[in-house]
N, C-alpha and C positions, 0 to 999 in steps of 0.2 A: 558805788559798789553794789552788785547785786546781792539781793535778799535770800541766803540759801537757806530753805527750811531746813533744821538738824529732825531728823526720825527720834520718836521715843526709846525707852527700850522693846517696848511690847512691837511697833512695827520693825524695830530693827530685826529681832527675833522671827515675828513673822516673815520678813522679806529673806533673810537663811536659811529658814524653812522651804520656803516656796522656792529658792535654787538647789538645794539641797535633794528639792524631790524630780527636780527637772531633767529628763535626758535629753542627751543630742540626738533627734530624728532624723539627723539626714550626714552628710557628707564621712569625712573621715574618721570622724566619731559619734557614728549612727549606730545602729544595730546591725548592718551589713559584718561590719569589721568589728562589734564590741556585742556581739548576743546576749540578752536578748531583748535589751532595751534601750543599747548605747551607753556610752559615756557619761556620765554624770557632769551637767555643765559646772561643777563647782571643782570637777579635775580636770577640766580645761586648760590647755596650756594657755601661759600669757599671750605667746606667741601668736597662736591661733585666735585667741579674742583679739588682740593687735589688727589681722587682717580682717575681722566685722569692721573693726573702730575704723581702719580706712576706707573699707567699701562700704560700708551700711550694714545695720543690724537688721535678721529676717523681721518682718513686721511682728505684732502683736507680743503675746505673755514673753514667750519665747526671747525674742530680740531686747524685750525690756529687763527680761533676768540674765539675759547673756550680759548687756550694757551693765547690769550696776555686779553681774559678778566682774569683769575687768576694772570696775573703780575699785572695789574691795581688795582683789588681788594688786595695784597699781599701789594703792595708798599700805600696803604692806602691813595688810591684815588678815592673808589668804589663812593663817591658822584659825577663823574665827568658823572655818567648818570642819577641823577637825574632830570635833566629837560627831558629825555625822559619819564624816570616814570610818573612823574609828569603829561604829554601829551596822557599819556596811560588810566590813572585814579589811578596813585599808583602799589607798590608792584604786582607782579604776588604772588595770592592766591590759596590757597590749595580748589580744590571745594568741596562744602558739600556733607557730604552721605545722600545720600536717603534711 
């Protein structure tokens, strides 16, 4: 059996933090379509981290916080960023068309 390190709480906390502040720079929940910083990868649908988890995650910070927000949301603990929502004013929303 492999040897899985379990995180403290102090790193667990930190690594929430650190997806919590992260947005999507690029595709359909970049800033193009979500002004003016993108999407917050921690309202990422499953869905969409599903299709990194099969094609590969973008490299670096990015790729490693999208990767452990999809284990967080998978192991059905996506409420454990609601107090950041909640700080934000809720959900990142789809903007209206004009």
């Amino acid at each position: 059996m492999e040897n899985i390190q379990i995180p403290s709480a102090d790193e667990l906390r930190d690594l929430l933090v650190q997806i919590a502040e992260m947005y999507m720079p690029f595709g359909m929940y970049g800033p193009a379509k979500f002004p003016p910083k993108g999407c917050p990868i921690s309202d990422l649908p499953s869905e969409y981290l599903d299709w990194f988890a099969q094609r590969g995650w973008p490299k670096g910070k990015l790729g490693y916080l999208m990767q452990q927000t999809f284990l967080i949301k998978n192991s059905g603990l996506d409420h454990l960023f609601n107090p950041f929502r909640n700080a934000r004013g809720g959900f990142c929303k789809y903007p209206k068309k004009s």
